[in-house]
NUFIMI-840596 format. One record per atom (N, C-alpha, C, O, CB): residue number from 1; chain; atom name; x, y, z. Coordinates in Angstrom, 1 decimal. Atoms other than C-alpha are relative to their C-alpha. Glycine has a CB too. Example, Ala and Ser with C-alpha at 12.3 -4.5 7.8 and 13.67 -1.06 7.14 Angstrom:
# residues 2
    i  ch  at    east   north      up
    1   A   N     0.9    -1.2     0.0
    1   A  CA    12.3    -4.5     7.8
    1   A   C     0.9     1.2     0.0
    1   A   O     1.9     1.2     0.7
    1   A  CB    -1.0     0.0     1.2
    2   A   N    -0.9    -1.1     0.0
    2   A  CA    13.7    -1.1     7.1
    2   A   C    -0.8     1.1     0.8
    2   A   O    -0.3     2.2     0.9
    2   A  CB     0.4     0.5    -1.4
END
This chain:
# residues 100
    i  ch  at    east   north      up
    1   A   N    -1.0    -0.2    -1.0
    1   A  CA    80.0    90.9    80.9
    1   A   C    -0.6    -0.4     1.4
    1   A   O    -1.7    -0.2     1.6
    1   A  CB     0.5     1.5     0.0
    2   A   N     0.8     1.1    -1.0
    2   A  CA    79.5    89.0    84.0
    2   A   C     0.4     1.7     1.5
    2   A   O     1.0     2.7     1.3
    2   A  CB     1.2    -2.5     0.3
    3   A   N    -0.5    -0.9    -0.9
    3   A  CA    79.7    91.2    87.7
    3   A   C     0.9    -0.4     0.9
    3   A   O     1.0     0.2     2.0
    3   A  CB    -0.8     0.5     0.5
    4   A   N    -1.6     0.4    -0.5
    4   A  CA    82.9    89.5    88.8
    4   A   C     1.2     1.1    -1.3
    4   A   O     2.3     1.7    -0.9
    4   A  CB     0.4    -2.5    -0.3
    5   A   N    -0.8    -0.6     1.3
    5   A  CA    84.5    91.3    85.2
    5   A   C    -0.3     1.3     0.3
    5   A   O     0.7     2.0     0.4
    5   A  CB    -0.4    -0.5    -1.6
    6   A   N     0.4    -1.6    -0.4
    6   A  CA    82.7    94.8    86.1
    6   A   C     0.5     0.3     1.2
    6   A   O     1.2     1.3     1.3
    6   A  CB    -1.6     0.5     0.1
    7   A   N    -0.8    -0.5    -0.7
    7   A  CA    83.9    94.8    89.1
    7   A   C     1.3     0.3     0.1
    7   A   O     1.7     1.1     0.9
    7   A  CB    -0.1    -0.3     0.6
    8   A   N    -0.8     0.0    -0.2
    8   A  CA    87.0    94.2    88.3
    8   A   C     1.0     1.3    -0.6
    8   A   O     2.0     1.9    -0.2
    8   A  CB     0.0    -1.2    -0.3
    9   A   N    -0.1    -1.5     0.6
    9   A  CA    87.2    97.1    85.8
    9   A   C    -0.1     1.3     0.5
    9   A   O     0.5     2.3     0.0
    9   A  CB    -0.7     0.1    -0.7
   10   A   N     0.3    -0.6    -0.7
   10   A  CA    86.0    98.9    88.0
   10   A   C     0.9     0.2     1.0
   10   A   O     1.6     1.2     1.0
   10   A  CB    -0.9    -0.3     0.3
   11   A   N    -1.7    -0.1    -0.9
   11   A  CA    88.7    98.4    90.7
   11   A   C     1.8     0.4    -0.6
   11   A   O     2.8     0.9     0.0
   11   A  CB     0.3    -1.7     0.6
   12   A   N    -1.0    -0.8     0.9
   12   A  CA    91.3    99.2    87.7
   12   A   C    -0.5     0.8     0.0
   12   A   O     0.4     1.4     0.6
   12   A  CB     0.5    -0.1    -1.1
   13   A   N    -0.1    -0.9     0.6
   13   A  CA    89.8   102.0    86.9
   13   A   C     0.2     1.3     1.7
   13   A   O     1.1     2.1     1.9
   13   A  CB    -1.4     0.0    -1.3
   14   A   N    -0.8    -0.3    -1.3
   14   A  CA    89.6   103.3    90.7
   14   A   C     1.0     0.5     0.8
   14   A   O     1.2     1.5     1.6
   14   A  CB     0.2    -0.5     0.1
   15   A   N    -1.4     0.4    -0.8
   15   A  CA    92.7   102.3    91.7
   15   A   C     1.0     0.7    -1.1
   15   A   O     2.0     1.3    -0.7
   15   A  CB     0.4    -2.0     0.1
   16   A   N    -1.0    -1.1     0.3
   16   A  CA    94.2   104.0    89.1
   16   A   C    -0.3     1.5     0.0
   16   A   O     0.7     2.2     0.1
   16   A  CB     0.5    -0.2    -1.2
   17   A   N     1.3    -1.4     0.1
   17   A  CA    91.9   107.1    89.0
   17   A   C     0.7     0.5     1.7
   17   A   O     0.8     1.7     1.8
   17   A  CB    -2.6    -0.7    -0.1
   18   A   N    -0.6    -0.4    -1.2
   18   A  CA    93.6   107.2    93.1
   18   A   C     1.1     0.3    -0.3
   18   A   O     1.5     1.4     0.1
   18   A  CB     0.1    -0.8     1.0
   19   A   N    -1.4     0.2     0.0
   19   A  CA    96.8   106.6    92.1
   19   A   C     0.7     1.3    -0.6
   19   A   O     1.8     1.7    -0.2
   19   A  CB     0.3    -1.4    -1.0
   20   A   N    -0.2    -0.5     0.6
   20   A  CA    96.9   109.3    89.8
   20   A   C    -0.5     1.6     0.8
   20   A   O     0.0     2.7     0.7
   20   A  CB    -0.5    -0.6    -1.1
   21   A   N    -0.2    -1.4    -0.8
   21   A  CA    95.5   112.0    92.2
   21   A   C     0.9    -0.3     0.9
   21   A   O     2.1     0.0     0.5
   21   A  CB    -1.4     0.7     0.7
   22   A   N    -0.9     0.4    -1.1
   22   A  CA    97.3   110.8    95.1
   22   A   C     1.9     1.1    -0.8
   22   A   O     2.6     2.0    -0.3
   22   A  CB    -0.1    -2.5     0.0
   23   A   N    -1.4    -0.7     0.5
   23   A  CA   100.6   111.7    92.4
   23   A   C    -0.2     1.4     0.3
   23   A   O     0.6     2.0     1.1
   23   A  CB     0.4    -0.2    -1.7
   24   A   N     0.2    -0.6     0.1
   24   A  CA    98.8   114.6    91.9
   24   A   C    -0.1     0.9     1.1
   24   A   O     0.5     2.0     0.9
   24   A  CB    -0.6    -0.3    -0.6
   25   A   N    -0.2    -0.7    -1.5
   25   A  CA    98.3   116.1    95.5
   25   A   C     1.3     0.0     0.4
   25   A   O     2.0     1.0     0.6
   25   A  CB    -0.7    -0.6     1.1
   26   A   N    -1.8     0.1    -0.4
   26   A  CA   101.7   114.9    96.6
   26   A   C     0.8     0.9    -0.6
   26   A   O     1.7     1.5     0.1
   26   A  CB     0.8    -1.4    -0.4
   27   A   N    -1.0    -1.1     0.4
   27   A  CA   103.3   117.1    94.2
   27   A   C    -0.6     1.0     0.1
   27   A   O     0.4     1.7     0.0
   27   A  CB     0.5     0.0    -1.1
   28   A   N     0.9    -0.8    -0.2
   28   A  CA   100.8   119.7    94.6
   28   A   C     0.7     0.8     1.5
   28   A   O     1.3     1.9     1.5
   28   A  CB    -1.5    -0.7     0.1
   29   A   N    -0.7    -0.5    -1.1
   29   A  CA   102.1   120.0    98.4
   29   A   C     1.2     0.0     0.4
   29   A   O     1.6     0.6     1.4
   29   A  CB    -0.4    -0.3     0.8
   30   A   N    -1.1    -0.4    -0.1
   30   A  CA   105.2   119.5    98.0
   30   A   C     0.9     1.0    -1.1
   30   A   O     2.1     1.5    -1.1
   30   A  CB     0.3    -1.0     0.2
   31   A   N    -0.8    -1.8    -0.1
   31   A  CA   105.7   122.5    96.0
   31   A   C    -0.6     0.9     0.7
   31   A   O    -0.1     1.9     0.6
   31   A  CB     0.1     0.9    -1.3
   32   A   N     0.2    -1.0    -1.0
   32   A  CA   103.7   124.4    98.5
   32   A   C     0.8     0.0     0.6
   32   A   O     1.4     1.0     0.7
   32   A  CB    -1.1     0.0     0.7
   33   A   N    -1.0    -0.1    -1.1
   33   A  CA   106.0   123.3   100.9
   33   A   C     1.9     0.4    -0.6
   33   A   O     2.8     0.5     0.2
   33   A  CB    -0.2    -1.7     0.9
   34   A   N    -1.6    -0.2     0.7
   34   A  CA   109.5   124.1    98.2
   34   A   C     0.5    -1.1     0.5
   34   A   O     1.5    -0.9     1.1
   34   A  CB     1.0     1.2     0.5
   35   A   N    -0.3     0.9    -0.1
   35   A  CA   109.9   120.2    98.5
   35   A   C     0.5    -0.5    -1.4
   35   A   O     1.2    -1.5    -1.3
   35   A  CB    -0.7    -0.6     0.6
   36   A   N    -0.3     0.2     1.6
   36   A  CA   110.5   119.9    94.1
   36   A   C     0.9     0.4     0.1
   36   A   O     0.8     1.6    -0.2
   36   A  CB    -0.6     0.4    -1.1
   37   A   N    -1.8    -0.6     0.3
   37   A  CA   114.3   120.6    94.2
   37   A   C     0.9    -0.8    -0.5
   37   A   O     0.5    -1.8    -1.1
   37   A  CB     0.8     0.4     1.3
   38   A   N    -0.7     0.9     0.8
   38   A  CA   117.1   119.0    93.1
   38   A   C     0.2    -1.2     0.8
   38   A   O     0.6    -2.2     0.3
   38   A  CB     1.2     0.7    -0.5
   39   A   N    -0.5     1.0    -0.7
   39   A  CA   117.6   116.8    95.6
   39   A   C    -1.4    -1.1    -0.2
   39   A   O    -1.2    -2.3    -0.1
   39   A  CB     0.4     0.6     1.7
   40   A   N     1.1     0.8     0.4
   40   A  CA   114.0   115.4    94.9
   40   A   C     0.1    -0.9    -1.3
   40   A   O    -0.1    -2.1    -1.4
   40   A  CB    -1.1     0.9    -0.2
   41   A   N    -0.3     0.0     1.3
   41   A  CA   114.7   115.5    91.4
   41   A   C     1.1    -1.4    -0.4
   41   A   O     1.0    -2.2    -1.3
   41   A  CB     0.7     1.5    -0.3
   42   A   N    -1.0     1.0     0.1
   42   A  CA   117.7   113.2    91.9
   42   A   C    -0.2    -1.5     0.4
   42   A   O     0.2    -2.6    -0.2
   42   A  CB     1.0     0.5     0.8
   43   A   N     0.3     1.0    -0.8
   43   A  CA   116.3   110.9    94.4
   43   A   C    -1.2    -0.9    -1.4
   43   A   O    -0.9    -2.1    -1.7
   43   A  CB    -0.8     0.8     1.7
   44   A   N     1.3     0.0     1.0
   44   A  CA   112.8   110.7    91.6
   44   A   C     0.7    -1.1    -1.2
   44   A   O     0.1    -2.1    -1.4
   44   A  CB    -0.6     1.8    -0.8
   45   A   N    -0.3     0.6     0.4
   45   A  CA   115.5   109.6    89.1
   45   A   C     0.8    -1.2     0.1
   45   A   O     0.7    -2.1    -0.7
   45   A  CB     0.0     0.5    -0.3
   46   A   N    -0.3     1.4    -0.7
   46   A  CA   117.4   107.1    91.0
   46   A   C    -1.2    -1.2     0.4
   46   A   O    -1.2    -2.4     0.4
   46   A  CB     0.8     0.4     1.4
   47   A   N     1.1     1.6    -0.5
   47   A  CA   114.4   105.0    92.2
   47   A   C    -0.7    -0.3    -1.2
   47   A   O    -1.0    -1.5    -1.5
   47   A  CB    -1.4     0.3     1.4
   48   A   N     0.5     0.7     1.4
   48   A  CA   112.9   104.9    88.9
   48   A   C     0.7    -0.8    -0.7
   48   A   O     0.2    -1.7    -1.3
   48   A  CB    -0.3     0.8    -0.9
   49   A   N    -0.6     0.7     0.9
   49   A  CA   115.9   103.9    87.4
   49   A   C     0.5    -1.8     0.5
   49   A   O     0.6    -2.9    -0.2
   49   A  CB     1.3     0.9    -0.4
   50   A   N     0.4     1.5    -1.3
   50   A  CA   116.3   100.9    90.5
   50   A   C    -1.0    -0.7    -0.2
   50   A   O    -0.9    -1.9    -0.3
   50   A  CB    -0.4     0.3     1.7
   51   A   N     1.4     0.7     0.5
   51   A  CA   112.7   100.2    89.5
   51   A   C     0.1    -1.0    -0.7
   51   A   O    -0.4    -2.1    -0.5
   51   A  CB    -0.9     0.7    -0.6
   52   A   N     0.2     0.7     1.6
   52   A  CA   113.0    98.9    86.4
   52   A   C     1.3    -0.9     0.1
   52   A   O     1.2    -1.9    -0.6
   52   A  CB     0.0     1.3    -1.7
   53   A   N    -0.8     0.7    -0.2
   53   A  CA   116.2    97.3    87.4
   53   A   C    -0.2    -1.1     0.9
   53   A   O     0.7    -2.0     0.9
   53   A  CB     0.7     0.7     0.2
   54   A   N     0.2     0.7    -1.1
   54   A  CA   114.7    95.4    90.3
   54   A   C    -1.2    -0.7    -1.3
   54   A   O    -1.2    -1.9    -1.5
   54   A  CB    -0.5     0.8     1.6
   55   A   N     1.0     0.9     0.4
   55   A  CA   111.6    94.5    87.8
   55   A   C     0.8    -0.7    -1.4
   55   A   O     0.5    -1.9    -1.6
   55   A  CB    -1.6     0.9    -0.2
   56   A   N    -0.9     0.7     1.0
   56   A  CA   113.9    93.4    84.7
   56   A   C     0.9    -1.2     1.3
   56   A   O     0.9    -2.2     0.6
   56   A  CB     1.3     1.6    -0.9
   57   A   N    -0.1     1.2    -0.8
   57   A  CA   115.2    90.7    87.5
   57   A   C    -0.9    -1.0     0.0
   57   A   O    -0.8    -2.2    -0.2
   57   A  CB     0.1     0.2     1.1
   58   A   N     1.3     1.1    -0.6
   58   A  CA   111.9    89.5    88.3
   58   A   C    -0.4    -0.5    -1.7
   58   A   O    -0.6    -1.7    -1.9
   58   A  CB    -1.8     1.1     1.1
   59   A   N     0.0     0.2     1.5
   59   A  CA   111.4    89.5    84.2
   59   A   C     0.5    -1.7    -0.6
   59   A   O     0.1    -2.7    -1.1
   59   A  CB     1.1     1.2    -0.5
   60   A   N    -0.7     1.3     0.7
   60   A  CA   113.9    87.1    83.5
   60   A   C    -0.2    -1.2     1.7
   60   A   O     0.5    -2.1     1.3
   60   A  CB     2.3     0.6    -0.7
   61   A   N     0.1     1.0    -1.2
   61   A  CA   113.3    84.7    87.1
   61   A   C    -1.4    -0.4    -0.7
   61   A   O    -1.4    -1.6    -1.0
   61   A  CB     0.1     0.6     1.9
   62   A   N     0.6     0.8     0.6
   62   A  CA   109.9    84.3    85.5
   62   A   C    -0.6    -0.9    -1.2
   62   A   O    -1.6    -1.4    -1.5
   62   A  CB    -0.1     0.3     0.3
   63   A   N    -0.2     0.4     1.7
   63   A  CA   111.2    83.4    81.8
   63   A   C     0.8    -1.2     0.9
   63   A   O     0.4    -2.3     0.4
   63   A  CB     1.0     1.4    -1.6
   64   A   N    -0.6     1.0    -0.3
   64   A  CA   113.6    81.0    84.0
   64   A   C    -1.5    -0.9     0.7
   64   A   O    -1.3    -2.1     0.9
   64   A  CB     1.4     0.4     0.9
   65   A   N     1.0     1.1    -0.8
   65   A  CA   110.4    79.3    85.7
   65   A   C    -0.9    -0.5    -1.4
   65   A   O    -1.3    -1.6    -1.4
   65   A  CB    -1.1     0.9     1.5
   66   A   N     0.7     0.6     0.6
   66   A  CA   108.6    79.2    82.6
   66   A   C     0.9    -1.1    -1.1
   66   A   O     0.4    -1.8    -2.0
   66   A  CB    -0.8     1.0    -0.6
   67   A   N    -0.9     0.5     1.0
   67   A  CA   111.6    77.6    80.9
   67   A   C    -0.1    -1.8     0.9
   67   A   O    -0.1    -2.9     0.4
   67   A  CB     1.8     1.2     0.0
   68   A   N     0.3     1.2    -1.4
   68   A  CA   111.3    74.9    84.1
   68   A   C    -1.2    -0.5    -0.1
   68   A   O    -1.3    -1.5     0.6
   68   A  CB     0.1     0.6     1.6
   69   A   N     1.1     0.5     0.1
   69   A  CA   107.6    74.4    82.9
   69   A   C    -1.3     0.4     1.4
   69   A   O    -2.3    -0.3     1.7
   69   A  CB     0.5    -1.3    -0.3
   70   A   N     0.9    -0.7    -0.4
   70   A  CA   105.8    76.7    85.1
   70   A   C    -0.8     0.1    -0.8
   70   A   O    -0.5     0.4    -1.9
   70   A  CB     0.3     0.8     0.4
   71   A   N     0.8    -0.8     1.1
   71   A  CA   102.7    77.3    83.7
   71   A   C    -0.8     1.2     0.7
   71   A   O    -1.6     1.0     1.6
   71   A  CB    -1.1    -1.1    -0.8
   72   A   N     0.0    -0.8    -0.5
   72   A  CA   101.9    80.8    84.3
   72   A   C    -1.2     0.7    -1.1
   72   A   O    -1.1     0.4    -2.3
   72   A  CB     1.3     0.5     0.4
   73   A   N     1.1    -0.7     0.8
   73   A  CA    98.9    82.9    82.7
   73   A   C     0.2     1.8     0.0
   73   A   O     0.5     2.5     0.9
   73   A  CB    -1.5    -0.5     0.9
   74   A   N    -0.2    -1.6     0.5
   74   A  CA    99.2    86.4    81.5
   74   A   C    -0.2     1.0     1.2
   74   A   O     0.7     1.8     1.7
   74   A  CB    -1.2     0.4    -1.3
   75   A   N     0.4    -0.9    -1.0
   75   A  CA    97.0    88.0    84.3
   75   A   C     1.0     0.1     1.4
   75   A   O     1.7     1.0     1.8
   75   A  CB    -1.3    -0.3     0.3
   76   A   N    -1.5     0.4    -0.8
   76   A  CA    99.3    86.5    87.0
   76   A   C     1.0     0.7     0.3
   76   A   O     1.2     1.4     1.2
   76   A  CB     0.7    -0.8    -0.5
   77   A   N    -1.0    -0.2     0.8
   77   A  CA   102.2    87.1    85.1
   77   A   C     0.2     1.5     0.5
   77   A   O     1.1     2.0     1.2
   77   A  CB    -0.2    -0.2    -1.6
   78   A   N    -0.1    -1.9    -0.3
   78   A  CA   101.3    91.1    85.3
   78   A   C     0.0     0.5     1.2
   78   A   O     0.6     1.5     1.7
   78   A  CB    -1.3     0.7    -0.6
   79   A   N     0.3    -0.8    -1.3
   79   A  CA   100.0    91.6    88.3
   79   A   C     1.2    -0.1     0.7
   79   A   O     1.5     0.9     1.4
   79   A  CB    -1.1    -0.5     0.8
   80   A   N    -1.3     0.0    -0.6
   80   A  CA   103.5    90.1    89.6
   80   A   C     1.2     1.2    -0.4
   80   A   O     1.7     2.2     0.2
   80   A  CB     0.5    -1.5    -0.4
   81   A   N    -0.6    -1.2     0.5
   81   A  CA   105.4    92.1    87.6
   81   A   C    -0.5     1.7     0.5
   81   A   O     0.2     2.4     1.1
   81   A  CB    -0.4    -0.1    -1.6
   82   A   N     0.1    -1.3    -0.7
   82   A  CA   103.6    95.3    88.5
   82   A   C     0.4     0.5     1.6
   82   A   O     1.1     1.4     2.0
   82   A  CB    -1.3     0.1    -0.1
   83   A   N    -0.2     0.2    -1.6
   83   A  CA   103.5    94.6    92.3
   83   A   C     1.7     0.1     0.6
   83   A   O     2.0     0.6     1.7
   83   A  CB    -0.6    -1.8     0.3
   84   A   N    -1.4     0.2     0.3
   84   A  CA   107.6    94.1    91.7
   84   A   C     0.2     1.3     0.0
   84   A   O     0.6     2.0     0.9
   84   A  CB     0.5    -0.9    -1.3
   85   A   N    -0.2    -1.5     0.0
   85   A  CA   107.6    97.3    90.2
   85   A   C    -0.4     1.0     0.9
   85   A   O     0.5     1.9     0.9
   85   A  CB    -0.4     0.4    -0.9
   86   A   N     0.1    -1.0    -0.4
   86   A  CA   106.0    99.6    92.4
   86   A   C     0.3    -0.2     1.4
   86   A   O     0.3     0.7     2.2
   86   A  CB    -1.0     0.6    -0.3
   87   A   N    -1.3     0.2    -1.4
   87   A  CA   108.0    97.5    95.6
   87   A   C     0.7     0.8    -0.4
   87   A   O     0.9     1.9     0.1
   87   A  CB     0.9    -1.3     0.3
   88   A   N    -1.5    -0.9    -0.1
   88   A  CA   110.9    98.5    94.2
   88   A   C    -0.2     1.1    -0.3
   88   A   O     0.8     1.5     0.2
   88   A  CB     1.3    -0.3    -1.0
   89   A   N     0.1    -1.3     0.5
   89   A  CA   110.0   102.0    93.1
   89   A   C    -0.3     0.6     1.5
   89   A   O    -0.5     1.8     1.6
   89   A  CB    -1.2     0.2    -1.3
   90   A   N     0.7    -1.3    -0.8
   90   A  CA   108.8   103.0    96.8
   90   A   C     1.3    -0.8     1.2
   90   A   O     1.6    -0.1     2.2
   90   A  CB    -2.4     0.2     0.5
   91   A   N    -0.9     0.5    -0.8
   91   A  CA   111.5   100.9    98.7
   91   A   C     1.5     0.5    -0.4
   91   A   O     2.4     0.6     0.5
   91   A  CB    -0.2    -1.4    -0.1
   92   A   N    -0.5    -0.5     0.2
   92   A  CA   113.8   102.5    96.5
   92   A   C     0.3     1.6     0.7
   92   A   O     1.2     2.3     1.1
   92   A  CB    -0.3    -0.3    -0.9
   93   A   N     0.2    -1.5    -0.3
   93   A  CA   112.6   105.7    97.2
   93   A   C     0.4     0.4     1.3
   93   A   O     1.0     1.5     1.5
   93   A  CB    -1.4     0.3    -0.2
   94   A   N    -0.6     0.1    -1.2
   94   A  CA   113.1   104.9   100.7
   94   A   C     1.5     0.6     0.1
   94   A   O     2.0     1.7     0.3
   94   A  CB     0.0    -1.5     0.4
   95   A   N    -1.5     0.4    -0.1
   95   A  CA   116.5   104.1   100.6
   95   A   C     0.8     1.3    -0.3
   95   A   O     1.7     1.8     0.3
   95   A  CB     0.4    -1.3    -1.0
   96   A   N    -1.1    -1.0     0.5
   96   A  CA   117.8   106.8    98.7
   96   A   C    -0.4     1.5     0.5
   96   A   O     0.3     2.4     0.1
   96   A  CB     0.1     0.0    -1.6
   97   A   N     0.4    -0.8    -0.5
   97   A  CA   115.8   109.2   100.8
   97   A   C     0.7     0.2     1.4
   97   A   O     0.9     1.2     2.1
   97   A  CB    -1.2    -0.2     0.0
   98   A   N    -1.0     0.2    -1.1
   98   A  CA   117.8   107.9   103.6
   98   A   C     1.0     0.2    -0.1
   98   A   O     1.7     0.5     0.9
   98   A  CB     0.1    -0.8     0.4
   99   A   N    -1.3     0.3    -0.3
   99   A  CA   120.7   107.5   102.2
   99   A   C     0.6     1.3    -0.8
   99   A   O     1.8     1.5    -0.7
   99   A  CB     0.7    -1.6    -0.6
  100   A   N    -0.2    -1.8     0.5
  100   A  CA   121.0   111.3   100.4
  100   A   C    -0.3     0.6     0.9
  100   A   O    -0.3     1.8     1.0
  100   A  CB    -0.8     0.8    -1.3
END
């Protein structure tokens, strides 16, 4: 394993290892503060369900590019996809924070 590949594992593992307290505190203080209510609850399920609706778009736009002869590689592929998803999941989140 070369140290371009360890690092790289390393920055997944990280980056999710943050990601995962980061959830973890956030909800932590926001039930200290009686921010888990329904109105959270509602908002939590609307942007998730936008999520996957915004990244099922990007899904098929890049089955239409590979259909066009894009050539696209797996890693790519994912990281776009993810990046898609957790736009829409926090731009979502926005929105319906604003707009509830």
């Amino acid at each position: 394993m070369s140290l371009d590949q360890m690092l790289g594992l390393f920055g997944l593992l990280v980056g999710a290892l943050g990601g995962a307290f980061g959830l973890w505190w956030g909800r932590k203080q926001a039930a200290r503060k009686r921010g888990l209510d329904e109105r959270y609850e509602k908002i939590s399920v609307k942007s998730l369900a936008a999520s996957w609706k915004i990244t099922l778009v990007a899904i098929y736009i890049l089955f239409i590019l590979f259909i066009f002869g894009v050539k696209l590689t797996v890693a790519p592929v994912l990281g776009i996809l993810i990046f898609i998803h957790l736009a829409g999941w926090t731009f979502s989140i926005i929105y319906y924070n604003l707009k509830i």
